[in-house]
C-alpha positions as YAML, in Angstrom:
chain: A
units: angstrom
residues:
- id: 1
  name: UNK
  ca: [-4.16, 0.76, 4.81]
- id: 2
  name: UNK
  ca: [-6.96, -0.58, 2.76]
- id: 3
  name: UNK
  ca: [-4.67, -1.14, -0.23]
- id: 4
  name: UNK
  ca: [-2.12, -3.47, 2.25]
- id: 5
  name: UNK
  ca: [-5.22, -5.32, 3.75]
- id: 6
  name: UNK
  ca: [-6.89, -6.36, 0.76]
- id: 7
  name: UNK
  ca: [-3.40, -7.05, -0.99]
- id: 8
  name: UNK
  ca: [-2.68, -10.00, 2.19]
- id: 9
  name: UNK
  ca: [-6.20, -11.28, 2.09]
- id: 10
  name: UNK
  ca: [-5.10, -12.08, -1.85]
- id: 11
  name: UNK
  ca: [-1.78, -13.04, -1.50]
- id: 12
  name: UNK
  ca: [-3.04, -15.98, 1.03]
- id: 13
  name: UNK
  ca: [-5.95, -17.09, -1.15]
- id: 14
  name: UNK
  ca: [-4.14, -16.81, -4.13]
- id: 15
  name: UNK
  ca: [-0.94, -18.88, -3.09]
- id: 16
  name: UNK
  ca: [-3.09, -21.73, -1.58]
- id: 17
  name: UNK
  ca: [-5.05, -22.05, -4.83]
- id: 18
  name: UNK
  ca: [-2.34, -21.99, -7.34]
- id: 19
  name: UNK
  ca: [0.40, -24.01, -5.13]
- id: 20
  name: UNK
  ca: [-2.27, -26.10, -3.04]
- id: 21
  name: UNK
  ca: [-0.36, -25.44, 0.46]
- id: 22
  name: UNK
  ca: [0.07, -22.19, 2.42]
- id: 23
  name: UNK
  ca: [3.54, -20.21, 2.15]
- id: 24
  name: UNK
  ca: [6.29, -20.95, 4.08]
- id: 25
  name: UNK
  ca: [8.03, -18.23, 6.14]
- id: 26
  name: UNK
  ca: [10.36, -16.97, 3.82]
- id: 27
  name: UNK
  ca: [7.85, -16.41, 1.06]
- id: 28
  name: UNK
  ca: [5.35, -14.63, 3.23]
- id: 29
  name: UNK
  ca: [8.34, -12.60, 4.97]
- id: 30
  name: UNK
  ca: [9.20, -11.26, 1.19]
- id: 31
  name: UNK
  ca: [5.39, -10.72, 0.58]
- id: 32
  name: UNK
  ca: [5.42, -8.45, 3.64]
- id: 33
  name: UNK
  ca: [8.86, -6.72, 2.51]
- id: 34
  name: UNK
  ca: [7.43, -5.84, -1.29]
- id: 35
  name: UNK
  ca: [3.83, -5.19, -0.27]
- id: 36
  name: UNK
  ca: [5.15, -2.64, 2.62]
- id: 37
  name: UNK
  ca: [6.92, -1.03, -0.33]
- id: 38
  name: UNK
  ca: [4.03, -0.93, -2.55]
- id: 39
  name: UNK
  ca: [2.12, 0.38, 0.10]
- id: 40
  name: UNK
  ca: [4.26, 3.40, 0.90]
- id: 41
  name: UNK
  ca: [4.61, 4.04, -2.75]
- id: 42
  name: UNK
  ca: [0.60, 3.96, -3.27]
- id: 43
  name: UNK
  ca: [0.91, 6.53, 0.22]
- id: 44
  name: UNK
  ca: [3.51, 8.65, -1.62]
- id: 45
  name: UNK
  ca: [1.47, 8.95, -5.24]
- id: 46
  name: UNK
  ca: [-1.11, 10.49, -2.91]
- id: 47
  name: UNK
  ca: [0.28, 12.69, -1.19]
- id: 48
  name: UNK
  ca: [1.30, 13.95, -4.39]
- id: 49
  name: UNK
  ca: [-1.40, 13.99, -5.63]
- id: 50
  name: UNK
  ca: [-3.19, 16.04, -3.00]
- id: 51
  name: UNK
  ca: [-1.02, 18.43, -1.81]
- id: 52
  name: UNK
  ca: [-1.24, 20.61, -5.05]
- id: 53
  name: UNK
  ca: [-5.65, 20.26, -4.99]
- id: 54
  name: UNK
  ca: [-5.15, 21.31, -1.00]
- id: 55
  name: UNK
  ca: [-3.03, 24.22, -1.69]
- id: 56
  name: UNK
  ca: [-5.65, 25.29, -4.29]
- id: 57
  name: UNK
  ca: [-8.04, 24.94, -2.28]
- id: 58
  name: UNK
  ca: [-7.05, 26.42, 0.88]
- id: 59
  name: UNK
  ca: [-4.52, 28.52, -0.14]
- id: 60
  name: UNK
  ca: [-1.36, 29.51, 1.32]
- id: 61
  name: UNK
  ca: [-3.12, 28.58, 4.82]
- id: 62
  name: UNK
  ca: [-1.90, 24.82, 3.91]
- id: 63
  name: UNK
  ca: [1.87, 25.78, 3.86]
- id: 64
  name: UNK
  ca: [1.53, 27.66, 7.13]
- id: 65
  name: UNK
  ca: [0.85, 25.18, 8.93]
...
């Protein structure tokens, strides 16, 4: 969640100071589209990430549920 936050709170500053006006709909619309997907990748990298340290960790318990 912190990754999408501080991604918008960029995207906003950033387009005003290097177009000089706000985006329109469309552009923030396919800002929302690719960060959502960046964000769910960035979700995904650590899962993977952590599931093998867990289940090192803790053992079989993690798989048991």
């Amino acid at each position: 969640m912190h990754f999408k936050k501080e991604a918008e709170e960029n995207f906003y500053r950033n387009f005003q100071e290097i177009n000089g006006r706000p985006p329109t709909i469309e552009e923030t619309n396919k800002f929302q589209e690719d960060i959502t997907a960046s964000a769910n990748a960035v979700f995904a990298l650590n899962t993977a990430i952590l599931i093998p340290s867990n289940i090192a960790m803790f053992g079989g318990s993690v798989l048991k549920g």
